[in-house]
Structure formats: structure tokens, C-alpha cells
C-alpha positions, 0 to 999 in steps of 0.5 A, a space after each residue: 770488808 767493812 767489819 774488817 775495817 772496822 776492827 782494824 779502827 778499833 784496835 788503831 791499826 789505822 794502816 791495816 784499815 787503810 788498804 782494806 778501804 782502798 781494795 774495798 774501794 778498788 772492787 767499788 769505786 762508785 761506792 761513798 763510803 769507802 772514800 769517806 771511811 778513808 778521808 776519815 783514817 787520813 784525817 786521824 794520820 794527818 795525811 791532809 795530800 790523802 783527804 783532799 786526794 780522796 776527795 777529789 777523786 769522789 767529786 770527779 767519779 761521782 761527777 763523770 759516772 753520775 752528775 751529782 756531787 758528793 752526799 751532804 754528809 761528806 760535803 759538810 764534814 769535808 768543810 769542816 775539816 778544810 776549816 779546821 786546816 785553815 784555822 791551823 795554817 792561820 
């Protein structure tokens, strides 16, 4: 499914990657990469309800089924992008 979505990204049919991402993430929930992988196609459509959406979803799971947090790579590029959204609002 991964490859698929990654062909998808390649020829910018962003919407097809989505709702590979999201079945992917429907079959594994407990899997990071799917959310991250869709925070990412969101990021490139400007959707910032989905990023964030999807980022608390991955917190709250990760946090209930795991007690731990989301891995640092997310956390740091999820910073950075609620930064980013900041300097754009201000």
C-alpha cells in the first residue's frame, strides 16, 4: 500500500494518496507512518483542521494503547508546522 501511495505523491494525485493512507491507516491504526504520511498530503493541501485532526488522533491512540507519545520525528515536524501556521496567522 505504501508504494502505491508513494506513486500516487509522485504523479500529485494527492487525493488518491489520501484514501490509500487512510485504508492503510483504517487495517493499522496503531501504525505512525500512515498518520504522519497523511499529515504530510494535508500539509501539501492546506487542509491545517486534517493535520491537526490527525495529529491528535495519533497522540490520543498512541497515548490509551501505548503510554507514549508520538515518535520525535513527528513531534519536531509537527512543531515546526504549528510554527509555520503561526508566523502565517501573525
Amino acid at each position: 500500500m505504501q508504494q502505491l501511495s508513494e506513486f500516487y505523491i509522485y504523479k500529485l494525485n494527492y487525493n488518491l494518496a489520501i484514501g490509500i493512507e487512510g485504508k492503510r491507516q483504517s487495517i493499522h491504526p496503531e501504525e505512525e507512518r500512515s498518520c504522519f504520511a497523511l499529515m504530510k498530503l494535508y500539509d501539501v493541501l492546506n487542509n491545517a483542521v486534517a493535520i491537526e485532526e490527525q495529529y491528535l488522533l495519533l497522540k490520543n491512540m498512541l497515548q490509551e494503547q501505548f503510554e507514549v507519545g508520538p515518535s520525535v520525528e513527528i513531534e519536531d515536524w509537527y512543531k515546526e508546522w504549528d510554527m509555520s501556521q503561526l508566523e502565517v496567522l501573525g
